[in-house]
N, C-alpha and C positions, 0 to 999 in steps of 0.2 A: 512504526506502523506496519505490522508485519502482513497481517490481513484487512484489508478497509471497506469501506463504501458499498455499506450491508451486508448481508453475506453471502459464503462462499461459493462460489459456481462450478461444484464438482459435477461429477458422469450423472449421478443421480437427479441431482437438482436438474440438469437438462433435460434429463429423459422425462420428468416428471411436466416441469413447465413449456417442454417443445418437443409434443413426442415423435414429429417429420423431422427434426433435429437431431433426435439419436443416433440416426445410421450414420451420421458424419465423424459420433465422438471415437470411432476408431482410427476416422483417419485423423483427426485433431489431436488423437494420443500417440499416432505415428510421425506428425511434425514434429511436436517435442522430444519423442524417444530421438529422432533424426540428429535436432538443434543439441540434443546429452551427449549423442554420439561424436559431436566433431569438438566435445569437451577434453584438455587435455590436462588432467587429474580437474584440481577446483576450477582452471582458472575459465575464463567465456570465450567463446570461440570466435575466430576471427573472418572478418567479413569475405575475405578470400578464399574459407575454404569451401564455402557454400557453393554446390554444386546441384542445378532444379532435378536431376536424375532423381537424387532425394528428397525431394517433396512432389513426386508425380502425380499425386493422389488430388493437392492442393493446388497444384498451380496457377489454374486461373483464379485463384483466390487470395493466393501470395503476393507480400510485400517487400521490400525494402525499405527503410524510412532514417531520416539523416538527422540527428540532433542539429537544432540550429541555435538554438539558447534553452536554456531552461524550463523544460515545461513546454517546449514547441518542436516539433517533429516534421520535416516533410519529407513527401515521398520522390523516391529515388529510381525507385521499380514497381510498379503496380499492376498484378495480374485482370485482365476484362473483365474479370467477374466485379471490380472496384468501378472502374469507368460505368459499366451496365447501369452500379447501382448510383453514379451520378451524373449518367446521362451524356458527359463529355470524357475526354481522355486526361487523368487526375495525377499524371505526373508532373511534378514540382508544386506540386499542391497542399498544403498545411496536412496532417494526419487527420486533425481536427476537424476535420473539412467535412465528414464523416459522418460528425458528432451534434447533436443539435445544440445550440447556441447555452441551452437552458445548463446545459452538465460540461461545458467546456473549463471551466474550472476547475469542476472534477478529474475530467480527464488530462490537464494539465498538468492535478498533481500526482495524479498515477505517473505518469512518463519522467518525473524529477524522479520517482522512485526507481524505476526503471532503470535510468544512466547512473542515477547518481550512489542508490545504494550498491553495486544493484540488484536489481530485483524481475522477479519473470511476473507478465499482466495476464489473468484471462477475466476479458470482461462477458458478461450476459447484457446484450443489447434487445431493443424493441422501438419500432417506430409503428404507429398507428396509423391505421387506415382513415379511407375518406371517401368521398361518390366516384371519385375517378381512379381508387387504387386499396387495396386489402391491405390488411397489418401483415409486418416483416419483422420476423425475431431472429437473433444471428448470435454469435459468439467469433468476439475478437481475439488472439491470442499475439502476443506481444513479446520476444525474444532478444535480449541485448546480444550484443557482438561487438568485437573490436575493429576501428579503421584498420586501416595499413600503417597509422601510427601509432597504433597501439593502446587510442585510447578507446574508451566505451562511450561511441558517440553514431554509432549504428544500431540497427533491430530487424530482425525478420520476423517477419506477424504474418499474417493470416485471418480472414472474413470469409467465413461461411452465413451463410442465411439461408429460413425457410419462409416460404410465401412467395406470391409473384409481387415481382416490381412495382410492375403499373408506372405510372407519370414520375418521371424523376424530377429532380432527385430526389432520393431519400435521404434523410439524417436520423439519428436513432439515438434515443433515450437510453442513461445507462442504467438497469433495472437490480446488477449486482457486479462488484469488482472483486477477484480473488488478486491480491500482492504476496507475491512467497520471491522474499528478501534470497540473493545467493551468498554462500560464503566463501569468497576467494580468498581469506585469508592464506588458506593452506597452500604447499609449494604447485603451484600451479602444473610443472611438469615433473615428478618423481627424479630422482638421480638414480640412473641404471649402472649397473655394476662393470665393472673393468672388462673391455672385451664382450661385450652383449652388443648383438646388433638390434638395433630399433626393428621389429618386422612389423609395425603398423602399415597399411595399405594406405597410397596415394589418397586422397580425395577427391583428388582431379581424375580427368581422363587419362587411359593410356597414349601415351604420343601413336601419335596418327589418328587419333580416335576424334572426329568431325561433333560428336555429340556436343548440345550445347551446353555451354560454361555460362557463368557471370564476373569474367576476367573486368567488362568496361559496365557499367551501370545502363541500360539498355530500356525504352519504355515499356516494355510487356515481357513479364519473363512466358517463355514457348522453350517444349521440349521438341527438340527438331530429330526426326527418324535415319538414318541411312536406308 
């Protein structure tokens, strides 16, 4: 199932069906070039090297999210902008939590794809208004990563939305799912030649450098200033 659950949700399809949506798909195609970046050849990147410096654009919008079985994801780190949209503080809270009852299914099977093949999610969301609150259209983007043990049982995603809140929570219909499967087959890290030194740059901060990490799983990821 390489692309599922209608179709695709590229830049165009967004700009067309949310056009206060568009100005976000730069920084939505700056997450992912980020999550490519800390790619070392095929293989997915590991949940330690993630540093919020590089998703500053996102942050209050940023997740972390923990496989717990199958098809079930909960959150680990969840930027305010999640909590906003449900009203209470939504760390440890199912991913699905999110998701309205009717497409939890769906999105169950998205996330098997995700750890299992795997695979990168961008969903096109919408939840409908009502007398106490306006329609809300958003795009979720869904990033595997490795624990500290190596396996593929973390994600870093990302919720943007346009429209006001109004009365939470809100839950959102999923109105189109893009699955684009990765292929780790290949050697994950290249073999450098005799005598090369590695000169890739740290991911982390310089020592001494006070800026914030995500060394311990933390409720709110925040980029803190010196």
């Amino acid at each position: 199932m390489a692309k599922d659950l209608d179709q695709p949700t590229d830049d165009r399809i967004v700009a067309m069906q949310n056009p206060d949506l568009s100005c976000r798909v730069a920084d939505l195609r700056a997450f992912k070039a980020y999550w490519h970046g800390l790619r070392r050849g095929a293989d997915v990147p590991s949940r330690g090297d993630v540093d919020p410096r590089g998703i500053e654009s996102l942050l209050s919008e940023a997740f972390v999210a923990e496989k717990i079985a199958p098809g079930l994801a909960r959150l680990r780190i969840a930027g305010l902008h999640l909590s906003d949209l449900m009203g209470m503080e939504v760390r440890g809270m199912p991913l699905s939590t999110l998701i309205d009852t009717q497409d939890r299914g769906r999105f169950s099977a998205a996330l098997v794809e995700l750890f299992e093949r795997p695979a990168t999610l961008r969903i096109a969301l919408s939840a409908a208004g009502d007398l106490r609150r306006g329609p809300v259209t958003g795009t979720m983007l869904i990033l595997p990563l490795r624990s500290d043990l190596g396996d593929i049982s973390r994600a870093l995603g990302c919720l943007v939305t346009t429209g006001r809140i109004g009365a939470t929570p809100r839950r959102f219909r999923i109105t189109a799912c893009d699955i684009s499967p990765i292929d780790i087959t290949a050697d994950a890290a290249p073999a450098q030649a005799p005598g090369v030194a590695d000169n890739r740059a740290p991911v982390g901060p310089a020592p001494g450098d006070n800026s914030a990490t995500l060394p311990a799983e933390r409720p709110y990821l925040r980029l803190v200033r010196d």
